[in-house]
KEVOSE-938561 format. One record per residue (C-alpha): residue in three letters; x, y, z. Coordinates in steps of 0.5 Angstrom, whole numbers, padded with zeros to 4 digits, always signed. Example, Ala and Ser with C-alpha at 12.3 -4.5 7.8 and 13.67 -1.06 7.14 Angstrom:
KEVOSE-938561
ALA+0025-0009+0016SER+0027-0002+0014
This chain:
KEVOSE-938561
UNK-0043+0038+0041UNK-0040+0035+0035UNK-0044+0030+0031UNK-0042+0023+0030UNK-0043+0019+0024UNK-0045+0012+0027UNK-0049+0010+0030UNK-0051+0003+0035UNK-0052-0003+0033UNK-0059-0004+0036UNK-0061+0001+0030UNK-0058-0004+0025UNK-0064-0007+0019UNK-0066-0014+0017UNK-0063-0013+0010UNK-0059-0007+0005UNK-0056-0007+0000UNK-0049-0007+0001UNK-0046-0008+0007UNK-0039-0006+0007UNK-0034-0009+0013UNK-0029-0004+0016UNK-0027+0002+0015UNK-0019+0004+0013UNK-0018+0006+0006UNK-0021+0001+0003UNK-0027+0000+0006UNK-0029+0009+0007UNK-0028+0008-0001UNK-0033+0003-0002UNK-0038+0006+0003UNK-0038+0012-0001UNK-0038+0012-0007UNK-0043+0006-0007UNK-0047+0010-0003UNK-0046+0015-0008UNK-0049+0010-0013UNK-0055+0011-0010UNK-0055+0004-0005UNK-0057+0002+0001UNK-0051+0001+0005UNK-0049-0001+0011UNK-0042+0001+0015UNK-0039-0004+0020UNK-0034-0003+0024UNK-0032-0007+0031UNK-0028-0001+0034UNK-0031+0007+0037UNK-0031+0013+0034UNK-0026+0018+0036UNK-0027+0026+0036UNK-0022+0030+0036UNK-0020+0030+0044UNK-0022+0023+0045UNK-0015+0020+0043UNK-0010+0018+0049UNK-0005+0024+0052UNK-0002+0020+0057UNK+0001+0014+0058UNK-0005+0011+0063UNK-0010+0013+0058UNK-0005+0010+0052UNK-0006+0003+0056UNK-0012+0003+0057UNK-0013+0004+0049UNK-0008-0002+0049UNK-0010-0008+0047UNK-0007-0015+0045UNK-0008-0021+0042UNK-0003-0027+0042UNK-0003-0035+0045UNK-0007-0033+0051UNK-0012-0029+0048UNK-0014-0022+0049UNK-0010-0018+0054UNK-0015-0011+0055UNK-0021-0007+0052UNK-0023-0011+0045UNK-0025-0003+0043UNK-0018-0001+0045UNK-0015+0004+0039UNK-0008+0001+0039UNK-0008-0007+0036UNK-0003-0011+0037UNK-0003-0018+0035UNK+0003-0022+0038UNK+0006-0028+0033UNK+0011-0033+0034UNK+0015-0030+0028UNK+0012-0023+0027UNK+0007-0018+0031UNK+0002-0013+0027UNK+0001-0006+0029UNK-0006-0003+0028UNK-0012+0000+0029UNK-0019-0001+0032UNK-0023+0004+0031UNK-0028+0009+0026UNK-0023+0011+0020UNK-0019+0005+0021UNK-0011+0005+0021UNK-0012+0013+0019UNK-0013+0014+0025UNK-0006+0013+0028UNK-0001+0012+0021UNK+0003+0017+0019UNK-0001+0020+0014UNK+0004+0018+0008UNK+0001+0019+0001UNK+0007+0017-0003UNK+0006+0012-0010UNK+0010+0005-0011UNK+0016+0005-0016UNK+0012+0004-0023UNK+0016-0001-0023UNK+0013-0006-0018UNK+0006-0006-0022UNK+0010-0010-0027UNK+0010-0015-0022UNK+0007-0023-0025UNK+0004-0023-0019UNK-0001-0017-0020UNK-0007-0019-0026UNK-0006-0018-0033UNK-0011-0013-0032UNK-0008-0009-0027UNK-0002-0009-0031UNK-0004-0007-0038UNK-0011-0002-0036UNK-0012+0005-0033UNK-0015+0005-0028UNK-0010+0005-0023UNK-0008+0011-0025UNK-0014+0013-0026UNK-0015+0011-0017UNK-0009+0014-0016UNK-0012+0021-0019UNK-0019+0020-0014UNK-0015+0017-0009UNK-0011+0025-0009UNK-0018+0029-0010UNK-0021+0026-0003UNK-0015+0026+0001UNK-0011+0032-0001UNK-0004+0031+0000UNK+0000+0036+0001UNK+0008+0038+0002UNK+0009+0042+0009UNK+0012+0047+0006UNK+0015+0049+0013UNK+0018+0042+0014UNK+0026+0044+0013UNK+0025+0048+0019UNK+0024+0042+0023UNK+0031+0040+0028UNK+0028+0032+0026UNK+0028+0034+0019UNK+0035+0038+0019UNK+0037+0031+0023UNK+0036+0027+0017UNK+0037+0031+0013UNK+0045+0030+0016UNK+0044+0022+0016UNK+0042+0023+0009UNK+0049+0026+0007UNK+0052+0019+0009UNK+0049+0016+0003UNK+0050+0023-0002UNK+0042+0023-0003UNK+0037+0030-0002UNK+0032+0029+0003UNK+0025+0028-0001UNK+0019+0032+0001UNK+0013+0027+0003UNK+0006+0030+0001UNK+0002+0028+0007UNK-0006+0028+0008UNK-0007+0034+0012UNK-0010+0040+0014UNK-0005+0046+0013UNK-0010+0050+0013UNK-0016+0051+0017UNK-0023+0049+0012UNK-0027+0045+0009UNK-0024+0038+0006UNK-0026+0034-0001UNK-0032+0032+0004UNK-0034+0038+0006UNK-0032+0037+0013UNK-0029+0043+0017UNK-0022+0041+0019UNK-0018+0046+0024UNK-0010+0048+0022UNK-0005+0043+0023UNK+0000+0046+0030UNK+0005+0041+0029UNK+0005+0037+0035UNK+0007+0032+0033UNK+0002+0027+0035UNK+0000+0024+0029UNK+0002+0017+0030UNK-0002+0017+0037UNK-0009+0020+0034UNK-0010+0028+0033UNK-0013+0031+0038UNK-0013+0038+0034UNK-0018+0034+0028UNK-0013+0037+0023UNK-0011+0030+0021UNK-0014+0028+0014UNK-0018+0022+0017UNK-0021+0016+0013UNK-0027+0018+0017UNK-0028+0025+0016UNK-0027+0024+0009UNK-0030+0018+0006UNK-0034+0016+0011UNK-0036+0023+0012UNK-0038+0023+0004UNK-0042+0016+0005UNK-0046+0018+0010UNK-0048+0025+0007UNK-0051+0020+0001UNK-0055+0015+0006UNK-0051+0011+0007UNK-0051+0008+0015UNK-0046+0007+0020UNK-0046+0002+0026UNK-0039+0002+0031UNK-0038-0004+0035UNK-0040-0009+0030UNK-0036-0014+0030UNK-0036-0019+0024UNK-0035-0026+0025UNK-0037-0030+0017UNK-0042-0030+0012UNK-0045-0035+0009UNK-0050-0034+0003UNK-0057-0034+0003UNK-0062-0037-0002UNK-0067-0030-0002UNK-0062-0024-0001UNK-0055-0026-0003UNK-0051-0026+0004UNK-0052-0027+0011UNK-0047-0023+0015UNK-0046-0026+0022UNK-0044-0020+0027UNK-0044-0021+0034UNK-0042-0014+0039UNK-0035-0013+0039UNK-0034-0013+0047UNK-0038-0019+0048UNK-0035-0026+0049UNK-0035-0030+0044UNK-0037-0037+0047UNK-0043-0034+0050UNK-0048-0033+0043UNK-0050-0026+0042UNK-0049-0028+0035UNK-0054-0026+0029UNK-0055-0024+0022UNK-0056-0019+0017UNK-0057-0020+0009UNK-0054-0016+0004UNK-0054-0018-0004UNK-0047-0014-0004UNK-0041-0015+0001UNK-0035-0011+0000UNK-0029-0014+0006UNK-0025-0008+0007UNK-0023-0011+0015UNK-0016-0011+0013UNK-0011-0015+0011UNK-0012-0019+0018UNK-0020-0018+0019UNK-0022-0019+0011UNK-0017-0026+0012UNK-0020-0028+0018UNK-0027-0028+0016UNK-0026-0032+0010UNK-0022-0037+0013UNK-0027-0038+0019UNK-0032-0038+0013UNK-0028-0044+0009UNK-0029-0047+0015UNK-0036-0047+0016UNK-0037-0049+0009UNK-0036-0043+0003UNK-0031-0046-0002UNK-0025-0041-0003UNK-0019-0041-0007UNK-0013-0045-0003UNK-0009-0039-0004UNK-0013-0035+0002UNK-0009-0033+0008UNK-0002-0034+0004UNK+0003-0028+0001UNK+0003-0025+0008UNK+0007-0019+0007UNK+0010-0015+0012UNK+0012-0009+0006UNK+0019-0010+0009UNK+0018-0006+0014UNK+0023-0005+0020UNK+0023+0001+0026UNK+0029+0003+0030UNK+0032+0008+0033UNK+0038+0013+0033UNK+0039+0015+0041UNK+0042+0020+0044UNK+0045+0024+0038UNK+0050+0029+0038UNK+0045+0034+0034UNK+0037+0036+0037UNK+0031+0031+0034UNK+0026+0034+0038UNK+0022+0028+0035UNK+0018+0027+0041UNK+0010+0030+0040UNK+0008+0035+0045UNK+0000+0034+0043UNK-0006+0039+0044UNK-0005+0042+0049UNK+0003+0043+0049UNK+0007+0039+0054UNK+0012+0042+0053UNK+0017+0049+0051UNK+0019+0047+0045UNK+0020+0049+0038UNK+0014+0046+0033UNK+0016+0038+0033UNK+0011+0038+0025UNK+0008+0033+0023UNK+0010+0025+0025UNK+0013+0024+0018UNK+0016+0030+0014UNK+0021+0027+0009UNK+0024+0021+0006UNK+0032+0018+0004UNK+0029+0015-0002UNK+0034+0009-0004UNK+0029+0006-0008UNK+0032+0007-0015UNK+0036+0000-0015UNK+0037-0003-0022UNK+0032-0009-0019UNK+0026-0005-0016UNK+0026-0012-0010UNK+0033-0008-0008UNK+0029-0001-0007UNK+0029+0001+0000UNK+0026+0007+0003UNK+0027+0010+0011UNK+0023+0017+0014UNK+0024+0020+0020UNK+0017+0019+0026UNK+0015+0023+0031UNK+0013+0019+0037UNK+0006+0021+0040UNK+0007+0025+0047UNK+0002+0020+0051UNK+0009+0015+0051UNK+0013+0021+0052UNK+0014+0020+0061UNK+0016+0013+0060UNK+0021+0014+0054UNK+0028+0016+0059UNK+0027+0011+0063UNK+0025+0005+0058UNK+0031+0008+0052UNK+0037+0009+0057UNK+0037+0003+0059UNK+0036-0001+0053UNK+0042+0004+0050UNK+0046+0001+0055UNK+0045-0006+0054UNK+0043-0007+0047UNK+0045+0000+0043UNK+0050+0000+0039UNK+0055+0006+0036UNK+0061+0008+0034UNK+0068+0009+0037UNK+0067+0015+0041UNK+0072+0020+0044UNK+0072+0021+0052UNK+0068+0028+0051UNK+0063+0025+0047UNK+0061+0020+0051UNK+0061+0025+0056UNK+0057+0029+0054UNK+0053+0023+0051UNK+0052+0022+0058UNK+0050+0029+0061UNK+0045+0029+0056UNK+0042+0021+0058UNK+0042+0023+0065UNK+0039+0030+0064UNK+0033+0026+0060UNK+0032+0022+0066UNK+0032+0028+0071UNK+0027+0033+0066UNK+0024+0028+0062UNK+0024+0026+0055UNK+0024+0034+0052UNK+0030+0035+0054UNK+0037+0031+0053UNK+0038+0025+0050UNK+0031+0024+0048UNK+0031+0030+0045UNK+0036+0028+0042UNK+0033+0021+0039UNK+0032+0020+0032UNK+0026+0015+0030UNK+0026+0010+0023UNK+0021+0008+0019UNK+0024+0004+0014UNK+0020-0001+0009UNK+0023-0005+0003UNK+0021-0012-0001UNK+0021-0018+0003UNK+0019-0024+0000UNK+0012-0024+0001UNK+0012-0031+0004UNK+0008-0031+0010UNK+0001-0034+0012UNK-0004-0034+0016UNK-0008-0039+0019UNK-0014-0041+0024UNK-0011-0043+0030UNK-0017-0045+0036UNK-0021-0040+0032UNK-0016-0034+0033UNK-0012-0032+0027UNK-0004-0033+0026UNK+0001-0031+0022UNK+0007-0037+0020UNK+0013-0033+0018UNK+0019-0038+0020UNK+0024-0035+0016UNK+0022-0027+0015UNK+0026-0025+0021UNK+0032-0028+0017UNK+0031-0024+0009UNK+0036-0022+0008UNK+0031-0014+0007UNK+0031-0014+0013UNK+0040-0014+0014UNK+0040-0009+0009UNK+0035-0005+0012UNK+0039-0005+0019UNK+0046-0003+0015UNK+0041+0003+0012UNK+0039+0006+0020UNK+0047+0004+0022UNK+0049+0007+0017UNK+0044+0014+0018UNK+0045+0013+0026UNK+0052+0015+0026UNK+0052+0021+0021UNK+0049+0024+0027UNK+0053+0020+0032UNK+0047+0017+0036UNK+0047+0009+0038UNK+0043+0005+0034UNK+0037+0001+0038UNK+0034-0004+0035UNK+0027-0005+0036UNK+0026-0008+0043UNK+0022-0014+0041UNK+0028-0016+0035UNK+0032-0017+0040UNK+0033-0025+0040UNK+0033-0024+0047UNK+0026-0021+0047UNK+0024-0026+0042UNK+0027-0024+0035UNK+0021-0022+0032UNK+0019-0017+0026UNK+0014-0012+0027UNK+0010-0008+0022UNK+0005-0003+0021UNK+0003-0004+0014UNK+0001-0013+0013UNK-0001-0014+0007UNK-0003-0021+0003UNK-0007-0026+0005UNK-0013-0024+0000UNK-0009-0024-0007UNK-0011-0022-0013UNK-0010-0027-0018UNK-0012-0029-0026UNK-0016-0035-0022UNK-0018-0039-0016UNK-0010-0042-0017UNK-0006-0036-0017UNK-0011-0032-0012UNK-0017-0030-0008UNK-0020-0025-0012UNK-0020-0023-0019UNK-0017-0015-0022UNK-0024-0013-0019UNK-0023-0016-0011UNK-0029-0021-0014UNK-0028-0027-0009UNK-0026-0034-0013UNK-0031-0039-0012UNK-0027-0046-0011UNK-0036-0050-0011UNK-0034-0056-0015UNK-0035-0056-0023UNK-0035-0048-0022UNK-0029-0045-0028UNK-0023-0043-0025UNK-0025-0036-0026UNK-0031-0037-0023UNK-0033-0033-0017UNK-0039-0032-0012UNK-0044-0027-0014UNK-0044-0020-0010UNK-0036-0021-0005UNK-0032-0017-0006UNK-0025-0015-0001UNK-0022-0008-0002UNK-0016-0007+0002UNK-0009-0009+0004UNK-0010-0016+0003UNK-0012-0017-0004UNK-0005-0014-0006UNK+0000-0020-0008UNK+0007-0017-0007UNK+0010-0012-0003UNK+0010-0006-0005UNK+0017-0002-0002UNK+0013+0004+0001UNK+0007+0006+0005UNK+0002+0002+0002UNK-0004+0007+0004UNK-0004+0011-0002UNK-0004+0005-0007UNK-0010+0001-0003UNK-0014+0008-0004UNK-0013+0007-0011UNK-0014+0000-0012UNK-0020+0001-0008UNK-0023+0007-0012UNK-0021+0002-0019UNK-0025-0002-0016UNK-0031+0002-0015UNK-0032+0004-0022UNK-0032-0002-0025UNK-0037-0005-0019UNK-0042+0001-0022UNK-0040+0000-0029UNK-0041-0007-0028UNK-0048-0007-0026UNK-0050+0000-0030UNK-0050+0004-0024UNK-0049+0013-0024UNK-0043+0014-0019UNK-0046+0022-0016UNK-0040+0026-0018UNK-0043+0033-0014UNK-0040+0035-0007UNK-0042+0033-0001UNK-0048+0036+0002UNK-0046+0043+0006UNK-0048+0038+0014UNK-0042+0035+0014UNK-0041+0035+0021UNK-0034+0039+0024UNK-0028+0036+0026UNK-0026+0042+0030UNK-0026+0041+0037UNK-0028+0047+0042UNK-0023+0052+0043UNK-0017+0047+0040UNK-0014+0050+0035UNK-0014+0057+0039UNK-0010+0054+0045UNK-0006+0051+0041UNK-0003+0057+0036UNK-0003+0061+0041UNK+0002+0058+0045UNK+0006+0055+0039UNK+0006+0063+0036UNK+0012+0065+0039UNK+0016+0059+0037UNK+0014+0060+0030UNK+0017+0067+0031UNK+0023+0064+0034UNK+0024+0059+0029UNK+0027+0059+0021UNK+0023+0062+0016UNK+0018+0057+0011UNK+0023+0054+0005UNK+0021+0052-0001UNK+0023+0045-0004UNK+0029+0042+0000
């Protein structure tokens, strides 16, 4: 058997020295590096740990790793892997779990346009030093983003490579944290070849994928830090003796029946994500910790938008087939391969980006019957001649007959695009639950423009344009996006932000300075980013978050280890996945094209 990470609850200690809330990117860097700063660090994280195996295969298991929040409360397991927050203008996609969003994102390890570092938003600090490239650098060195070199061999990269005609652009690589090859990663951590399956996005059942978990928290973890799954954290408070009270309950207990106790720390780093860190502070505003009156605004959804080209005139095969296959089709790749990058506007707000996804194969059964008729009613395409709809609707009917691999699912393209919306939106407390208020975001005018962007990509290959279901107005209007940011900003002082250049909470106690901040706080993720950055965000949070953490040890005269990680990191390689996986796509891989190099 594989070993885990975490630990229960029930082995939590009195005090550390530093707990570290959440484990995405933000919160896998704090735990390591400041466990190799030789502290006493406790990792937090309300979901579970998931091996490689553990993650849903199939529509019923999907489900049941659903959960939702919204006006009425919970729907479903609060340790769910898949986190939907329902909103009246906006709905968020995220993850529960050890290793946070990385555990089902597309693994996309691109940089912002320079440009948006320029931004007033951002402290002068940020602005003028080093050390975000420096970030970017140790961000790099851990993840290990590489370029498949096999990706223009893909139909779905052929496909938008097509679209990408349409507005005279070369397709751009991306390079993307995973495991190519199998072998040990930055952390020592063995992780098994990557079979392009194509199920990234729904969690890697392979352990090919580059996880924040098997790096970060993996490195943590083998210089002593402690990991705890199932912890949720409610507020903090401070403490005369050890600095910070952390008020935790389980996850999966019901809040109004108590369960709610503490741990002290003198260091706290929220890394929750842009909605947990927000929603713990705000609930720590109100029950009395003086806080920046910015907390909870400059929501962003980074411009995010995702659409469909159904029923194309050219294959996609943009369905994963996961491990193992469940279905006799050439490799699908990895969720995201490559880009058509618009992003070179004169005025970098304009920039827009748009990529090509893999859906996960645990929706694949339900996609004919849920996309055909939605084409019907809300698709749009075209003038079409009386044989390519016909042959248009052999395919739709050969989709719902032999399901999603075949026909006109088979034939559908998925659309990631993000942009710069106005950054306006804000969350709030309402009856203890966390809501976001965005009345005009579904209006921007980003988010036309990205519509025009997919039409204009859907129909160089023929397909019909889908909107997502849930912006249709008949089905709310709604946005959703998978890259929130905001809500904890940087800012020069407590009146422009939450935190400071460094992620040091602003202390608003009456009399304190303007710069003033409470000792030992931090936040280290998402939320502290003031703007949308135009691109996927994981990248830049990994090295704002790395920027951060130098300067903690610099400040308080810490060594940060720069040795490798002790040989006993554990494996990531489930039993016998890798063999039964290549075997079957062996033949395939003989039938499809030879590797190219570049685009």
């Amino acid at each position: 058997m594989q070993a885990r990470l975490s630990m229960p609850a029930s082995k939590l200690k009195a005090h550390y020295d530093v707990v570290v809330v959440g484990t995405g990117y933000g919160g896998g860097v704090a735990a390591s590096r400041l466990a190799r700063c030789g502290q006493k660090v406790a990792v937090l994280e309300r979901g579970r740990e998931f091996l490689p195996g553990d993650f849903p295969d199939g529509v019923a298991r999907a489900s049941a790793e659903t959960q939702m929040h919204g006006a009425h409360g919970r729907f479903g397991s609060a340790t769910a892997l898949f986190d939907v927050r329902l909103g009246k203008d906006i709905h968020v996609l995220m993850a529960c779990g050890l290793g946070g969003t990385s555990l089902i994102n597309a693994n996309v390890c691109l940089a912002p346009d320079p440009r948006v570092f320029e931004d007033d938003a951002w402290p002068g600090e940020v602005r003028r030093d080093r050390l975000v490239a420096e970030g970017f650098v140790r961000a790099r060195h851990m993840l290990r983003p590489e370029v498949s070199r096999r990706s223009p061999s893909y139909e779905k990269v052929a496909a938008l490579r097509l679209a990408a005609s349409a507005f005279d652009r070369p397709l751009t690589p991306i390079p993307l944290h995973v495991a190519y090859e199998s072998g040990p990663n930055a952390a020592g951590v063995h992780q098994a070849a990557c079979t392009e399956c194509g199920d990234c996005c729904g969690g890697c059942n392979v352990g090919a994928k580059t996880t924040v978990a098997s790096t970060y928290i993996a490195d943590a973890v083998a210089f002593g830090a402690e990991v705890f799954t199932g912890v949720r954290v409610l507020s903090l408070s401070k403490d005369e003796r050890h600095g910070w009270r952390v008020w935790v309950m389980p996850t999966d207990a019901d809040t109004h029946r108590g369960h709610k106790y503490f741990i002290t720390a003198d260091i706290v780093v929220l890394a929750a994500g842009t909605l947990g860190s927000t929603e713990i502070l705000l609930r720590s505003q109100a029950e009395g910790l003086p806080l920046s009156p910015w907390l909870g605004s400059r929501f962003t959804s980074n411009g995010d938008a995702i659409a469909l080209a159904y029923n194309n005139d050219v294959p996609v095969n943009g369905i994963g087939v996961g491990n193992p296959p469940k279905a006799q089709v050439p490799p699908v790749g990895q969720a995201v391969n490559a880009l058509i990058d618009l992003r070179d506007a004169k005025d970098v707000r304009d920039g827009l980006a748009m990529c090509e996804c893999a859906l996960p194969s645990a929706f694949a059964s339900a996609l004919p019957a849920l996309l055909a008729p939605g084409a019907m009613v809300f698709g749009e395409q075209e003038q079409r001649t009386l044989a390519d709809e016909l042959e248009a609707l052999e395919r739709a009917t050969d989709s719902l007959i032999k399901g999603a691999y075949q026909g006109a699912v088979h034939h559908t393209q998925t659309f990631l695009a993000v942009g710069h919306d106005a950054g306006n939106g804000l969350m709030r407390l309402e009856d203890d639950r966390l809501v976001i208020e965005w009345g005009n975001g579904p209006q921007q005018r980003v988010f036309q423009r990205i519509e025009e962007m997919i039409k204009t990509a859907t129909y160089a290959t023929g397909g019909t344009y889908m909107r997502n279901p849930v912006s249709e107005k008949v089905l709310g209007g709604n946005l959703m996006t998978v890259h929130p940011l905001g809500g904890c900003t940087m800012g020069e002082t407590r009146g422009s932000g939450v935190v400071n250049h460094k992620g040091q909470v602003f202390d608003a106690s009456p009399g304190a300075g303007a710069d003033a901040v409470h000792a030992g706080l931090y936040v280290c993720d998402g939320a502290v980013v003031p703007c949308p950055l135009g691109i996927h965000p994981l990248l830049t949070i990994t090295a704002l978050a790395e920027r951060a953490m130098i300067l903690i040890a610099h400040d308080r005269g810490w060594h940060m280890r720069d040795e490798a990680a002790p040989v006993q990191a554990p494996s990531l390689e489930p039993e016998a996945a890798r063999e039964r996986n290549l075997a079957w796509f062996a033949l395939w891989r003989r039938r499809s094209p030879a590797p190219v190099e570049g685009e």
